[in-house]
C-alpha positions as CSV (number, residue, x, y, z in Angstrom):
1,X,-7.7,-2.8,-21.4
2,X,-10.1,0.4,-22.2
3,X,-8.5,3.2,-21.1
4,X,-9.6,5.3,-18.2
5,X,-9.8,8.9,-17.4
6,X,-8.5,10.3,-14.0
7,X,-8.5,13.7,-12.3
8,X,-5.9,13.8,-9.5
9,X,-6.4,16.9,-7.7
10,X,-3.5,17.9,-5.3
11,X,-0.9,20.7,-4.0
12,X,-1.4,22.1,-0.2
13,X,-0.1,22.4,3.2
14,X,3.2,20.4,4.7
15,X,3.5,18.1,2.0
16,X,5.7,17.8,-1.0
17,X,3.3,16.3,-3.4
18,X,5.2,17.4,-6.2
19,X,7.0,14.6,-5.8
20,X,4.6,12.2,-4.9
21,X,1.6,12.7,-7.7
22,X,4.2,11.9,-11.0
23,X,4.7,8.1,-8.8
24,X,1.1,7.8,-8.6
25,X,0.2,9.2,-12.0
26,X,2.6,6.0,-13.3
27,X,1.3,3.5,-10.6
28,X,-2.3,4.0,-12.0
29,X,-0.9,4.2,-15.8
30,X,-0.3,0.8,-15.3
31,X,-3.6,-0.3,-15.2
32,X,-4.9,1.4,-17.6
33,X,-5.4,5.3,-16.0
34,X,-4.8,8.2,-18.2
35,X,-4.6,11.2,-15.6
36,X,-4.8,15.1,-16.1
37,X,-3.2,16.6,-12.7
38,X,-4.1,19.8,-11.4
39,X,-2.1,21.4,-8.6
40,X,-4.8,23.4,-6.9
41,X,-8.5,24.1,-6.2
42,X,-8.9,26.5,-9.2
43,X,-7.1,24.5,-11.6
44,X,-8.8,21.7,-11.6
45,X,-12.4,23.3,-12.5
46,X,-11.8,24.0,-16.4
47,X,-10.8,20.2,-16.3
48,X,-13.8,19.0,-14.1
49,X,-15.9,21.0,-17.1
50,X,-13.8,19.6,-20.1
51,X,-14.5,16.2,-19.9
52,X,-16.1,13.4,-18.1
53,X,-14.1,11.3,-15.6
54,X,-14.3,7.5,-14.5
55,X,-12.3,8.5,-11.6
56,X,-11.7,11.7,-9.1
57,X,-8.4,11.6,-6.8
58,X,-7.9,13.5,-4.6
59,X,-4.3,13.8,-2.5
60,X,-4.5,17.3,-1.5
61,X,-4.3,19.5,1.8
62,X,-6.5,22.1,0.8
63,X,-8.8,23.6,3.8
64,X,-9.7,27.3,5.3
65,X,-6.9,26.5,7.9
66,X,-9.5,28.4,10.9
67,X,-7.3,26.2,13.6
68,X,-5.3,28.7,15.8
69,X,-2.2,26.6,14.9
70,X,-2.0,28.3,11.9
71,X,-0.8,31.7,11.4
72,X,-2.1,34.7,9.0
73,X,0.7,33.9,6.7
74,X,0.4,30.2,6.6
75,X,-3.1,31.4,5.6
76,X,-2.2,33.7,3.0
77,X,-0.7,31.1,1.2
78,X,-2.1,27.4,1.6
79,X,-6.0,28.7,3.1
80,X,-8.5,27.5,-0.3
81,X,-12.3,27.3,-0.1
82,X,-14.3,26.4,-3.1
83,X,-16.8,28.4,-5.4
84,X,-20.1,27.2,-6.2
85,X,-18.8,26.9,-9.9
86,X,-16.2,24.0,-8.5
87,X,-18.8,22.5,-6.6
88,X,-21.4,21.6,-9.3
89,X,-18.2,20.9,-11.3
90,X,-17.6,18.0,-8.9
91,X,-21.0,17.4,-8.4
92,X,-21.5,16.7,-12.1
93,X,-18.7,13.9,-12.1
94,X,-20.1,12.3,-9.4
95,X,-23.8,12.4,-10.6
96,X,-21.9,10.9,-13.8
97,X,-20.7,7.9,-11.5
98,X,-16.9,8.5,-11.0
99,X,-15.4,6.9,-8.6
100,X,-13.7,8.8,-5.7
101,X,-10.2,7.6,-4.5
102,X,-9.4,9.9,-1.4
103,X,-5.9,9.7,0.4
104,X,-4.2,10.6,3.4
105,X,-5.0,14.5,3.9
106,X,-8.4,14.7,1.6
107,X,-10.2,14.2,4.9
108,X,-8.5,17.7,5.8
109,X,-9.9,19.5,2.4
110,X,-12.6,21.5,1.7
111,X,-13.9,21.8,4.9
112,X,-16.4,24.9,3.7
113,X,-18.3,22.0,1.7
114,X,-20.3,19.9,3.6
115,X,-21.4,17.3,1.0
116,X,-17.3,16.4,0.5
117,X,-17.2,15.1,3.7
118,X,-20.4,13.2,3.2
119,X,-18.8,12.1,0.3
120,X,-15.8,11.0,1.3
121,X,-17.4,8.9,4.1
122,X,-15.6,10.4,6.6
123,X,-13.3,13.9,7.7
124,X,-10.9,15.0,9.8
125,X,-11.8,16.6,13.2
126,X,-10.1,19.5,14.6
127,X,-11.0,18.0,18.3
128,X,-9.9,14.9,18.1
129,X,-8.3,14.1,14.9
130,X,-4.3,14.3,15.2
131,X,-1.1,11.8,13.9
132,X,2.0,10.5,15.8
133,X,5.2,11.2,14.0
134,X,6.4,10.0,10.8
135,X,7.4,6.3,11.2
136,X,7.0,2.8,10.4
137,X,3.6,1.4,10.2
138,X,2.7,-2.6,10.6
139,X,-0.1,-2.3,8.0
140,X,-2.5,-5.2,7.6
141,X,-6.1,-6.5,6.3
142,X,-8.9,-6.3,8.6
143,X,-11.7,-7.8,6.8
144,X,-12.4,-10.0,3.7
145,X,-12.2,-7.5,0.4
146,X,-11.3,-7.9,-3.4
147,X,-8.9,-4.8,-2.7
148,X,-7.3,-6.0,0.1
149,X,-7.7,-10.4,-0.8
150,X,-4.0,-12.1,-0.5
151,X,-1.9,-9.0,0.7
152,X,0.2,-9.7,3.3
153,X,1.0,-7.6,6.5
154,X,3.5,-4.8,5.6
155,X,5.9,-2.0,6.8
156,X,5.7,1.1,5.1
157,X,6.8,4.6,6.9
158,X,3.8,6.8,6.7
159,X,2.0,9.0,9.0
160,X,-0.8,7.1,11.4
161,X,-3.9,9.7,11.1
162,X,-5.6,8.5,14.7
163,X,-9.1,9.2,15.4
164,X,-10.9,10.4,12.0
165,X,-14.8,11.0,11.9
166,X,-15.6,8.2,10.3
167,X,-19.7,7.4,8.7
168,X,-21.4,4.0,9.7
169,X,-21.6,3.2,6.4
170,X,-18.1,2.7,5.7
171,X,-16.5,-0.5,5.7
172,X,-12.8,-0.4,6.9
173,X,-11.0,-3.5,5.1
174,X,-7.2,-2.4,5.9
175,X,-5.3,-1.1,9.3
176,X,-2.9,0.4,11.0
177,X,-0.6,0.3,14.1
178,X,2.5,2.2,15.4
179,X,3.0,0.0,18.4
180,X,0.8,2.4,20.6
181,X,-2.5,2.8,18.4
182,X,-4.4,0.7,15.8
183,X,-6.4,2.9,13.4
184,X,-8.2,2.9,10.2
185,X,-6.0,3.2,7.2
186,X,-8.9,1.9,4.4
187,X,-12.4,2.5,3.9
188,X,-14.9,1.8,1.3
189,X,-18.3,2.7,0.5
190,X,-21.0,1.7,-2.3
191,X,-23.7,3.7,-1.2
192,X,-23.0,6.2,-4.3
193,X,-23.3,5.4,-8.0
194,X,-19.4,5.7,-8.0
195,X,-17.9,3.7,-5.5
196,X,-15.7,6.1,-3.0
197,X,-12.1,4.7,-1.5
198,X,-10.6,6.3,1.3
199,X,-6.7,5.2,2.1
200,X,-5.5,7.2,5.0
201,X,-1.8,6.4,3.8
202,X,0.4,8.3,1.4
203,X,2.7,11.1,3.1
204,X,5.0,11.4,0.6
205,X,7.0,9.8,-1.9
206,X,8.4,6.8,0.6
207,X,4.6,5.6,0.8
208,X,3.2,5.9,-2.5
209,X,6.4,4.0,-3.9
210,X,6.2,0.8,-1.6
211,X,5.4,-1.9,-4.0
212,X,2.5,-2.9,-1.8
213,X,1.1,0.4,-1.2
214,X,0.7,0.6,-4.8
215,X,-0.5,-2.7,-5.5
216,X,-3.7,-1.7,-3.1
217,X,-3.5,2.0,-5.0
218,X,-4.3,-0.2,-8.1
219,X,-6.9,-2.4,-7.0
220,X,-8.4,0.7,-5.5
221,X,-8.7,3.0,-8.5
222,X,-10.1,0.4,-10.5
223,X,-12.6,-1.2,-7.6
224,X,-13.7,2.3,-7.7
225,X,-14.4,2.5,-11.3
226,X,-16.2,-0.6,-11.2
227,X,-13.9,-3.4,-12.4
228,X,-14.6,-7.1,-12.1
229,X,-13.5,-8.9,-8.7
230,X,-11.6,-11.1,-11.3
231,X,-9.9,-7.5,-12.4
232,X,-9.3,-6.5,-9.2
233,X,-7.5,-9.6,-7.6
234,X,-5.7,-9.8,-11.3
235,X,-3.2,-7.0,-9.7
236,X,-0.3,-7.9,-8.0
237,X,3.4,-7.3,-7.0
């Protein structure tokens, strides 16, 4: 198996992704993903202009934080927009064909760049966009996929993000339900020349380290980059 190069961009608001990212940097390892990791906005440029990537991830809360909920310290701190530099950076990797893989709160970042959102296939919105509690989620296949072909319905304790903007052009293969709502938990899109993957889940370490959450982070990463069906379907529990 060639080896692949990943960029997980993360770090941000109300979420310990300290924790989480060294899980998924071993989840992907182990099919073939050799990752670089950078922890915020302005860390992850000199990488984005060191080296070309087959895949961008992104598990991040970065945003301006302009909702009234949000105080001037919490601003101080965790409110990020990007510089042109970082933009072309990014724009670069996806001209190159990387793959996106998007979860949980990259709809919430870099909401001062309009083209993320458009990449993405989808954001989060400040009007209408909100999440129950933390708690179990029945989590199940909605559609006929590679990713999602043979997985079984399963419990993992995650937050349900309810009511996303979502483009047309997405295809949701995977859901969601609390008991109350059913939502979209994953999207995909081939309308770019890297295939995009948005996975709603991933909160903390909990999620990312349920076996079948990471079977589906596999396949994901490596649909994304453009691996065989045959490749794909290869990865299981």
């Amino acid at each position: 198996m060639k080896t692949k190069n990943n960029l997980i961009l993360s770090g941000g608001w109300a979420h310990n992704f300290a924790t989480s990212v060294p899980n998924l940097v071993e989840t992907l390892n182990a099919v073939g993903f050799a990752s670089d990791v950078a922890f915020d906005v302005s860390e992850s440029i000199e990488l984005l202009e060191s080296k070309n990537y087959d895949l961008i991830t992104v598990l991040a809360c970065w945003f301006q934080m302009k909702d009234a909920r949000y105080s001037q310290q919490n601003r101080e701190i965790w409110s990020r927009t990007t510089t042109q530099q970082w933009r072309e950076a990014m724009l670069k990797q996806k001209d190159n064909g990387a793959g996106l893989m998007a979860m949980h709160t990259a709809t919430i970042c870099f909401d001062d760049w309009s083209e993320w959102s458009k990449w993405i296939g989808g954001s989060w919105d400040w009007q209408k966009s909100s999440h129950p509690p933390l708690g179990d989620l029945n989590v199940a296949p909605c559609a006929d996929h590679v990713i999602v072909a043979g997985v079984e319905p399963f419990v993992v304790r995650d937050e349900l993000y309810s009511n996303l903007s979502r483009d047309d052009s997405s295809q949701v293969i995977l859901q969601s339900t609390d008991g109350n709502s059913t939502q979209p938990t994953l999207w995909i899109n081939e309308n770019n020349l890297g295939r995009v993957v948005y996975n709603a889940l991933g909160h903390d370490l909990v999620s990312v380290s349920h076996l079948t959450h990471q079977q589906l982070i596999k396949r994901s990463a490596m649909w994304a980059c453009r691996a065989t069906d045959f490749e794909v379907e290869a990865v299981t529990l």
